[in-house]
C-alpha positions as CSV (number, residue, x, y, z in Angstrom):
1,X,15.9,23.9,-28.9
2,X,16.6,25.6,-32.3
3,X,14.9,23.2,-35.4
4,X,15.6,23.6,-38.9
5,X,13.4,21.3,-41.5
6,X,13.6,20.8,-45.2
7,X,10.5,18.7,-46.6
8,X,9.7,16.7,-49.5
9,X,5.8,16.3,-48.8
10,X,2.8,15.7,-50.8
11,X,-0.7,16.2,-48.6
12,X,1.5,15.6,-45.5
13,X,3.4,12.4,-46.9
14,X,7.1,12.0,-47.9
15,X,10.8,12.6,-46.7
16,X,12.3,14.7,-44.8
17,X,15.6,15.9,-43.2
18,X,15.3,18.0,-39.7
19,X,18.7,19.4,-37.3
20,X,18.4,20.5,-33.8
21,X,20.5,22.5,-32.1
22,X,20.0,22.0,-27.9
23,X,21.4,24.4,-26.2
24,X,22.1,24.2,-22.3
25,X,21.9,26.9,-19.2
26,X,26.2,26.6,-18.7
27,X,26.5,27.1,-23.1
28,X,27.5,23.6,-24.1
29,X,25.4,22.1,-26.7
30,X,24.9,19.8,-29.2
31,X,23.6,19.1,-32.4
32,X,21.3,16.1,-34.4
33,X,20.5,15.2,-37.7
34,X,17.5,13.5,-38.2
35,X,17.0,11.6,-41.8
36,X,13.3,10.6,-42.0
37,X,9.9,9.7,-43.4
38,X,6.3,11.2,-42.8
39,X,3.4,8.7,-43.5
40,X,0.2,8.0,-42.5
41,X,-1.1,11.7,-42.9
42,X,-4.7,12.3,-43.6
43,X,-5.6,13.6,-47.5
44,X,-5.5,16.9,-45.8
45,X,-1.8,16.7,-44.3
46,X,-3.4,16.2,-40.7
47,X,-2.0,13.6,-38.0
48,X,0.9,12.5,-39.9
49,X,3.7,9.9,-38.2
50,X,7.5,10.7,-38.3
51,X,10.0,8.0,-38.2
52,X,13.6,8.9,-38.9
53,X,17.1,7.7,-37.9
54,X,19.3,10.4,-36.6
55,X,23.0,11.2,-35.2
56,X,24.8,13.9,-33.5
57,X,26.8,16.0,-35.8
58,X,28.3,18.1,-32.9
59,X,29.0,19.2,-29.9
60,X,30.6,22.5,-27.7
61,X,31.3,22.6,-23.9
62,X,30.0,19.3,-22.0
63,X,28.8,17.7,-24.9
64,X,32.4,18.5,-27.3
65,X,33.3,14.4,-27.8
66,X,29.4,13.3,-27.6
67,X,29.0,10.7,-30.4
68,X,25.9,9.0,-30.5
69,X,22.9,8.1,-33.3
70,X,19.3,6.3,-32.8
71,X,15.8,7.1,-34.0
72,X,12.8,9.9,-33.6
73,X,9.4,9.7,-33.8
74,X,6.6,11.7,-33.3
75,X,3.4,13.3,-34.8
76,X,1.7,16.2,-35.0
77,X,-2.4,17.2,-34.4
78,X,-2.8,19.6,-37.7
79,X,-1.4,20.8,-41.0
80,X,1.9,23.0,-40.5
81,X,0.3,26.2,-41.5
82,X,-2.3,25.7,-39.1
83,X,0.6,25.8,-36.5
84,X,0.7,22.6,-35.5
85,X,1.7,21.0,-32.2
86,X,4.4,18.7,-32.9
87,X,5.2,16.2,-30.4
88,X,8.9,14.1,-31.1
89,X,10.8,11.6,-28.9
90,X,14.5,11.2,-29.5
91,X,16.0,7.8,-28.5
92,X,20.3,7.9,-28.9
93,X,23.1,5.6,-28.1
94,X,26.0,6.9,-26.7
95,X,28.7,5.7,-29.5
96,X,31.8,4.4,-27.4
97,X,35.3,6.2,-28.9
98,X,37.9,3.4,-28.9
């Protein structure tokens, strides 16, 4: 999994907007967008919780028609420069193509 994040945080707090890229042993992937909030963060930045909506954006190989969207959540034990351990879980529909 390849993530790429762009935050709008005070001490830990705010909105942000993360993509994943998952990439699978035969070369198909896919691709989400996750749209989000971190709250709850200690005044140091520490133990913050994510919530965001997110949908695929793409798809190559098995996954070319995937269409689905959902939620993530997740935390993480420490401020990011710290390198912090961040622990997400992805729940998505599979969107039905008429």
């Amino acid at each position: 999994v390849r993530s790429y994040f762009i935050y709008d945080y005070v001490d830990g707090n705010g909105n942000f907007i993360d993509y994943y890229l998952f990439s699978f042993p035969n070369g198909s992937t896919f691709s989400i967008q996750c749209l989000g909030i971190s709250q709850g963060a200690s005044p140091s930045g520490d133990n913050p919780l994510f919530q965001s909506t997110t949908r695929v954006t793409g798809g190559t190989g098995d996954f070319a028609n995937f269409n689905a969207a959902g939620v993530m959540s997740g935390n993480r034990n420490m401020i990011v420069e710290n390198e912090a351990v961040v622990r997400l879980s992805f729940d998505l529909k599979q969107i039905k193509q008429p």
